[in-house]
Backbone as ProteinMPNN parsed JSONL, in Angstrom:
{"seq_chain_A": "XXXXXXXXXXXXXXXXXXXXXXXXXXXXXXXXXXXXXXXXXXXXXXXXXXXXXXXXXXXXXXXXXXXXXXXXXXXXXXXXXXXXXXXXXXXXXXXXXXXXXXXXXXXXXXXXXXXXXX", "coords_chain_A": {"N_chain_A": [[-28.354, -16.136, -11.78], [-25.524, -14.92, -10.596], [-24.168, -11.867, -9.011], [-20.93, -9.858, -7.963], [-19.424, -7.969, -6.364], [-16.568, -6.135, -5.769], [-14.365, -4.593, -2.59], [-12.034, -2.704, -0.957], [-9.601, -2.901, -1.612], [-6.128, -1.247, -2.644], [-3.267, 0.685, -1.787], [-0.396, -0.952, -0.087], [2.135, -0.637, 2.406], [4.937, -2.938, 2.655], [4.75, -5.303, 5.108], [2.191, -5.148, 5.755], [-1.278, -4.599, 6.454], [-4.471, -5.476, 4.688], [-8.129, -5.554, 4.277], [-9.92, -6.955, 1.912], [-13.327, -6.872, 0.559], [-16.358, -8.483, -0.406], [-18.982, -8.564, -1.939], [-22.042, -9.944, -2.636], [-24.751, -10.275, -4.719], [-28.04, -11.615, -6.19], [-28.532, -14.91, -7.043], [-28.03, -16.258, -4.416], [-28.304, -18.315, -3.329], [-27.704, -20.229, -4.406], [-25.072, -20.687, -4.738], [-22.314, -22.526, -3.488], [-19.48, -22.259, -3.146], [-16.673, -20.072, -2.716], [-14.448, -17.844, -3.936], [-11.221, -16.479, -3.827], [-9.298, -15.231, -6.16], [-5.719, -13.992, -7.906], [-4.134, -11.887, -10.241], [-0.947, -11.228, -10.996], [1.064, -8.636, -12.85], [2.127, -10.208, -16.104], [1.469, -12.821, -15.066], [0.436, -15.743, -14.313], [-2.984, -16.188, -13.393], [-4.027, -17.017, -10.52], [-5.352, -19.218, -7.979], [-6.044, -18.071, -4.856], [-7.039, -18.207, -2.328], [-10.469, -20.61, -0.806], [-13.418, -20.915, -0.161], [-16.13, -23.224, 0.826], [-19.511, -24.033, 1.025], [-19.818, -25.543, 3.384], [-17.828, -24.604, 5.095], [-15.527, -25.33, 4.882], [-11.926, -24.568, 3.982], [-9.288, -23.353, 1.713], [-5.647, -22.722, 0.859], [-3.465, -20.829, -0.951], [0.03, -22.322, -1.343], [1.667, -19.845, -1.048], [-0.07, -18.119, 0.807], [-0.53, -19.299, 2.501], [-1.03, -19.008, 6.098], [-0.619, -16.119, 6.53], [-2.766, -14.614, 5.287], [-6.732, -14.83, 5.303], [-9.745, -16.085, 4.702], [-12.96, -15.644, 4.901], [-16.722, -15.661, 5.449], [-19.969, -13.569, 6.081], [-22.352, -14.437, 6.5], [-25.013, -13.032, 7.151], [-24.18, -10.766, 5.998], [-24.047, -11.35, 3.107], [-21.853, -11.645, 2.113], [-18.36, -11.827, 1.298], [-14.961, -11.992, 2.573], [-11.382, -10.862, 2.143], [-8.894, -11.598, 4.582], [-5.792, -10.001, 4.754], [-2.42, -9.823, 5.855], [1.021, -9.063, 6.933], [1.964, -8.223, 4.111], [3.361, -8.476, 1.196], [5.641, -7.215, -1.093], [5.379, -9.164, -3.361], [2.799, -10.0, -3.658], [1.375, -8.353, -5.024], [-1.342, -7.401, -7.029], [-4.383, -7.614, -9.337], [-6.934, -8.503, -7.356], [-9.652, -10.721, -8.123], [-12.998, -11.764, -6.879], [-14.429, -14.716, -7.081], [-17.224, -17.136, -7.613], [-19.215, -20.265, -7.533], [-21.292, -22.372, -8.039], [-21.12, -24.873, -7.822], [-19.065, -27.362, -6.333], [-16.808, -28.082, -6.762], [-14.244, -27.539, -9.161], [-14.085, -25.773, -12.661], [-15.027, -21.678, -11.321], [-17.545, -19.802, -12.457], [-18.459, -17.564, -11.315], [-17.556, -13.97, -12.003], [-16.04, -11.062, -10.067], [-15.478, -7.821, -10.676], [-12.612, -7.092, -10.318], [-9.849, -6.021, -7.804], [-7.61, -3.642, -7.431], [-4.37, -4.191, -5.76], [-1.851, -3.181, -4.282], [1.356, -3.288, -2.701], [4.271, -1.805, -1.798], [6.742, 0.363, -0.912]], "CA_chain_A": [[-27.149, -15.35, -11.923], [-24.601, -13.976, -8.984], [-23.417, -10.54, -9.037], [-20.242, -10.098, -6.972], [-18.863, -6.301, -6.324], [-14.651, -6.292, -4.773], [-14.248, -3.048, -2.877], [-11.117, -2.865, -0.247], [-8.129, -2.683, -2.351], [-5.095, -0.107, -2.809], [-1.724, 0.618, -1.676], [0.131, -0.69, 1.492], [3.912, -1.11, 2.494], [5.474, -4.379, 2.842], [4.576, -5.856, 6.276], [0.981, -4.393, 6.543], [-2.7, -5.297, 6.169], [-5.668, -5.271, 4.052], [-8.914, -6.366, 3.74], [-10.722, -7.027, 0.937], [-14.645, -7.372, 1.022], [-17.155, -8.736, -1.629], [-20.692, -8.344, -1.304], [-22.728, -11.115, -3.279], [-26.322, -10.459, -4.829], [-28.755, -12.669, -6.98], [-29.302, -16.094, -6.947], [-27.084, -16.232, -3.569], [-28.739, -19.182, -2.312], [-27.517, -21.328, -5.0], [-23.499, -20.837, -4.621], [-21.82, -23.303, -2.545], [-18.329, -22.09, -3.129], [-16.43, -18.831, -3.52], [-12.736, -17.704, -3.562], [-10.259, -15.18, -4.274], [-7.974, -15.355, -7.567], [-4.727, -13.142, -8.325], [-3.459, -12.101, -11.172], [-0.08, -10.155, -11.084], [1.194, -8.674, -14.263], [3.028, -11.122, -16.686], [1.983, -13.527, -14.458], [-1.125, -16.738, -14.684], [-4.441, -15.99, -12.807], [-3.874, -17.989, -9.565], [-6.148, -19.098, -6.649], [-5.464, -17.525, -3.447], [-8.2, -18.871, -0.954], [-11.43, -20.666, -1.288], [-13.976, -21.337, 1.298], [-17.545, -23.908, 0.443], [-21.084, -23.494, 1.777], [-19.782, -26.281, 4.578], [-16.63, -23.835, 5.854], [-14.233, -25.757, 4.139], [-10.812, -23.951, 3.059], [-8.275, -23.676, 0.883], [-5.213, -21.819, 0.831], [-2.338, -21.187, -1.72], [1.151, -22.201, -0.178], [2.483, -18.425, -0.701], [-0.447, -17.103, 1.546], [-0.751, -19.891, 4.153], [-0.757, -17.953, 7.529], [-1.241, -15.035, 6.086], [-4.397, -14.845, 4.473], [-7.852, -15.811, 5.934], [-10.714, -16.128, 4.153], [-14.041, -15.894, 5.459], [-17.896, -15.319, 5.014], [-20.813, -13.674, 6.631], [-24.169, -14.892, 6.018], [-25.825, -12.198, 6.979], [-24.589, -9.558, 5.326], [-23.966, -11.683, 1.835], [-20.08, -10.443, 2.111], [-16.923, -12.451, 1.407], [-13.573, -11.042, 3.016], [-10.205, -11.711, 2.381], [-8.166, -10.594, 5.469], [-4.227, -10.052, 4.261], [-1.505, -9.527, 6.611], [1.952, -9.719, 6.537], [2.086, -8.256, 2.43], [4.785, -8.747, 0.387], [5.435, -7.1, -3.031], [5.017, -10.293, -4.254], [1.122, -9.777, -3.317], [0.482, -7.118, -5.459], [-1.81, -8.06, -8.215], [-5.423, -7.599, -8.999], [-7.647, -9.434, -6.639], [-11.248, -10.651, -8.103], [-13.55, -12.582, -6.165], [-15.496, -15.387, -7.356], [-18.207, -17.81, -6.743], [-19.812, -20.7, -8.209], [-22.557, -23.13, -7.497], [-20.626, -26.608, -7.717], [-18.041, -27.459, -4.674], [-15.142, -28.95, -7.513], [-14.003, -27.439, -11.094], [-14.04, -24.087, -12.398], [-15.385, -20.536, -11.634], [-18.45, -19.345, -13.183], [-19.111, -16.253, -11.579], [-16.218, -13.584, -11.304], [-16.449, -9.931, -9.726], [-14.369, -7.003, -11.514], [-11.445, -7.217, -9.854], [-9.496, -4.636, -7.209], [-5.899, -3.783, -7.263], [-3.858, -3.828, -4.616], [0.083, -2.945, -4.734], [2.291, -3.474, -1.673], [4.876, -1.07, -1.688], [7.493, 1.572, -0.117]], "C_chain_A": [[-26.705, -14.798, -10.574], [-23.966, -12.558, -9.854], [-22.277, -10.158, -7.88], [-19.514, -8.731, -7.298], [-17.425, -6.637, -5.212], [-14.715, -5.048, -4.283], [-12.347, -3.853, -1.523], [-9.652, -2.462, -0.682], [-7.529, -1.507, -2.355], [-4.166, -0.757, -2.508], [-1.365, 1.033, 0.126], [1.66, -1.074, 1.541], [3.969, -2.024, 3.061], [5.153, -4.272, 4.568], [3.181, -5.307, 6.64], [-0.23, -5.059, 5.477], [-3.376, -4.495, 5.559], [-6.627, -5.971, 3.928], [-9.942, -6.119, 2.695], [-12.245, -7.489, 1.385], [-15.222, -7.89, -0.63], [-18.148, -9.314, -1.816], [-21.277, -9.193, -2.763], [-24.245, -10.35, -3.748], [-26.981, -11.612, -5.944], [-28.866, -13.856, -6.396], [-28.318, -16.692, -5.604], [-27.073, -17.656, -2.949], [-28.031, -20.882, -3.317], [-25.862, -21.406, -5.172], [-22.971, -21.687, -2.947], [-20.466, -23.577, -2.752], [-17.76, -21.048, -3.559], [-14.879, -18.734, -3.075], [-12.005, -16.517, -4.152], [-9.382, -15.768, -5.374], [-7.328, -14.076, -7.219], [-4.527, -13.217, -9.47], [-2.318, -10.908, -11.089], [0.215, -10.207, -12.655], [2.399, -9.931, -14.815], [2.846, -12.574, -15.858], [0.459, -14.663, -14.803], [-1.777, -16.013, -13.631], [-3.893, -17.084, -11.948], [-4.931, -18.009, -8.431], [-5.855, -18.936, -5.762], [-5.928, -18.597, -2.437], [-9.889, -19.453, -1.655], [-12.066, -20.786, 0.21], [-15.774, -22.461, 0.295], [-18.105, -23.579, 1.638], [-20.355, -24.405, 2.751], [-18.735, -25.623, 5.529], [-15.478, -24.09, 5.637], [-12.849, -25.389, 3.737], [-9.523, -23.985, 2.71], [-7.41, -22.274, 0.988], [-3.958, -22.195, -0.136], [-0.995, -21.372, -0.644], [1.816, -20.782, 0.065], [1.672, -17.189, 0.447], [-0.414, -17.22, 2.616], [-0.363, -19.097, 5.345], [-0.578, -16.994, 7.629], [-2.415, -14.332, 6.028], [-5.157, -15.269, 5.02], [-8.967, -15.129, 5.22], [-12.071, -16.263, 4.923], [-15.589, -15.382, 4.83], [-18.91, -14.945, 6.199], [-21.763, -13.115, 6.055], [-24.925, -13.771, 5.958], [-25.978, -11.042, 6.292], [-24.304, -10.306, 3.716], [-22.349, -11.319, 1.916], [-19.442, -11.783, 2.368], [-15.603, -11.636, 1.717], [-12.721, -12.11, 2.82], [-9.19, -11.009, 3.381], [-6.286, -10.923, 4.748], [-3.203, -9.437, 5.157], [-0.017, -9.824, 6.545], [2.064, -9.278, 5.069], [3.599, -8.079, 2.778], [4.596, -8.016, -1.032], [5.071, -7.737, -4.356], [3.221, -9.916, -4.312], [0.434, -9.119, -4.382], [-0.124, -7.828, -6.948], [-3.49, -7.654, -8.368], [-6.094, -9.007, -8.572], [-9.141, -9.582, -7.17], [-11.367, -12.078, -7.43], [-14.483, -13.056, -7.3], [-16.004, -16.343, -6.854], [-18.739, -18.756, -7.76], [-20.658, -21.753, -7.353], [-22.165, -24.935, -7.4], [-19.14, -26.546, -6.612], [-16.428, -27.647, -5.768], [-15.44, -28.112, -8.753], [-14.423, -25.794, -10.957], [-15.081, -22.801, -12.173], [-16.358, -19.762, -12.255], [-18.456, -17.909, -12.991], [-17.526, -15.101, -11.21], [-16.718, -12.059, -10.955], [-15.437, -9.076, -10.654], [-12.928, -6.783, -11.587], [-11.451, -5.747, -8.859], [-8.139, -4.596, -7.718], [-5.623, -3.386, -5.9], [-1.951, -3.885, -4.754], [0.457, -2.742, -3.138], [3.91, -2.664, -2.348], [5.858, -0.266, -1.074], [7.253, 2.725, -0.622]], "O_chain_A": [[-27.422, -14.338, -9.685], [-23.484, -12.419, -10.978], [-22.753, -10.147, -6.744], [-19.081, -8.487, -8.424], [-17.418, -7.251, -4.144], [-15.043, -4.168, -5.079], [-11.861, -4.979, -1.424], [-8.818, -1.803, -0.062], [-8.253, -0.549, -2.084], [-3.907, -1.954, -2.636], [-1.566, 1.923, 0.952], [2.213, -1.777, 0.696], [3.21, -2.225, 4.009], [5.329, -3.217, 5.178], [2.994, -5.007, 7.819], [-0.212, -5.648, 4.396], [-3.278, -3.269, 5.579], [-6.414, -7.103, 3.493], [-10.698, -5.147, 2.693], [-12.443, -8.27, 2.316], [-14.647, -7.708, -1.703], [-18.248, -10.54, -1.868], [-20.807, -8.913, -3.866], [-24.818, -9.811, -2.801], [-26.215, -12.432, -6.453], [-29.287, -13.917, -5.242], [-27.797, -17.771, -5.889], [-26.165, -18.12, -2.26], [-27.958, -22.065, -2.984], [-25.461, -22.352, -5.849], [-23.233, -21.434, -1.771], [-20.036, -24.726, -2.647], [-18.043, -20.736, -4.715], [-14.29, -19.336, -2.178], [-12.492, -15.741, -4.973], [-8.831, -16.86, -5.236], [-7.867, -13.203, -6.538], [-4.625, -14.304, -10.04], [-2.694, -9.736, -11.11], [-0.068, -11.081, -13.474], [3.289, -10.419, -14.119], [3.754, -13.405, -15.873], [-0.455, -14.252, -15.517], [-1.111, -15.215, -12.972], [-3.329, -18.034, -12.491], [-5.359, -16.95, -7.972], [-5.075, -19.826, -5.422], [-5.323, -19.539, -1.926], [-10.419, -18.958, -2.65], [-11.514, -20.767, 1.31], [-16.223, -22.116, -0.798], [-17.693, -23.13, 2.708], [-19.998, -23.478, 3.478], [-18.707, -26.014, 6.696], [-14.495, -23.435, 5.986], [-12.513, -26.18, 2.856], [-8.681, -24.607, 3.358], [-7.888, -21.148, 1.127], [-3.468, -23.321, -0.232], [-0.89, -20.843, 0.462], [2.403, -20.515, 1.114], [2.106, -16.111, 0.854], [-0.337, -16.414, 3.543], [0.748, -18.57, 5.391], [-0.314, -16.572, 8.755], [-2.844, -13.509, 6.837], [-4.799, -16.312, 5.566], [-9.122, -13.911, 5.135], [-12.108, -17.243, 5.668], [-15.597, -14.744, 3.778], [-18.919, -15.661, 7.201], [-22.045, -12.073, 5.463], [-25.49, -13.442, 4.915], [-26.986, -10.407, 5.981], [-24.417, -9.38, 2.914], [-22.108, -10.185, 1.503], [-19.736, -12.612, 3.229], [-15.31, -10.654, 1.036], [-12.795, -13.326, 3.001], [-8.682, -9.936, 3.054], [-5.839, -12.01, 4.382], [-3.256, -8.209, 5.092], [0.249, -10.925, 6.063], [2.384, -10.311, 4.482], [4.415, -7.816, 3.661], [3.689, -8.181, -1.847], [4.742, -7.416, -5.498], [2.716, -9.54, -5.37], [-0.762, -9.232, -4.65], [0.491, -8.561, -7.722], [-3.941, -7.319, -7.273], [-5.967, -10.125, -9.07], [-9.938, -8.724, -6.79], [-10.593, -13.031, -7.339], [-15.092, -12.38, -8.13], [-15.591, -16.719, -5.757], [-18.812, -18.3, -8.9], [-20.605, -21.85, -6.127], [-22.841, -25.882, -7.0], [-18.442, -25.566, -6.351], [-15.277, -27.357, -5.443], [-16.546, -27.982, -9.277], [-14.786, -25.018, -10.073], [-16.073, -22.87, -12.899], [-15.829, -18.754, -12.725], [-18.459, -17.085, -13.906], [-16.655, -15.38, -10.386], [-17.771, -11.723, -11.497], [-14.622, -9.69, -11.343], [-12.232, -6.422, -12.537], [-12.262, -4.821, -8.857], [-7.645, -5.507, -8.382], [-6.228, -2.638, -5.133], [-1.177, -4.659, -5.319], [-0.244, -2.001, -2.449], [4.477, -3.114, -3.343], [5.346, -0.335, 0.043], [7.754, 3.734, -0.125]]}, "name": "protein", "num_of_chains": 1, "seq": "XXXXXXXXXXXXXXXXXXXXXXXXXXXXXXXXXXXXXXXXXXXXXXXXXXXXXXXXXXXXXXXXXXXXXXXXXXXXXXXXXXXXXXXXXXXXXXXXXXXXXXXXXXXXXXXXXXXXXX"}
């Protein structure tokens, strides 16, 4: 089993940054892929960013060059850096992780919110 905790989230005004973190425990050694989902209200669950155990990543077209996804090893911690928000952005952010490189999602964290704003 993975356990995956989101902290980072709140409220920022249009054109400004956040980063999200999300600290991994359990069976850590056996995930070889993790990523960020959205879900705004009324809206589907979408994938933001992914990254695999090889460094691999993925980005949605609304974050591209935005958004950067990353990982470090040592401390178990996934970040999503966000720059550039948009109102569009706002949505809760959970992080997840699973143990196969293709197909869906096993493990998910609680989610944060984050609202972009004036």
């Amino acid at each position: 089993q993975v356990q995956l905790v989101e902290s980072g989230g709140g409220l920022v005004q249009p054109g400004g940054s956040l980063r999200l973190s999300c600290a991994a425990s359990g069976s850590i050694s056996s995930i070889n892929r993790m990523g960020w989902h959205r879900q705004a209200p009324g809206k589907q669950r979408e994938l933001v960013a992914s990254i695999t155990s090889l460094g691999s990543t993925t980005y949605a077209d609304s974050v591209r060059d935005r958004f950067t996804i990353s990982i470090d090893n040592a401390k178990n911690t996934m970040y999503l850096q966000m720059n550039s928000l948009k109102p569009e952005d706002t949505a809760v952010y959970y992080c997840t992780a699973d143990n196969q490189i293709v197909g869906t999602y096993n493990y998910w964290g609680q989610g944060t919110q984050d609202t972009v704003s004036s």
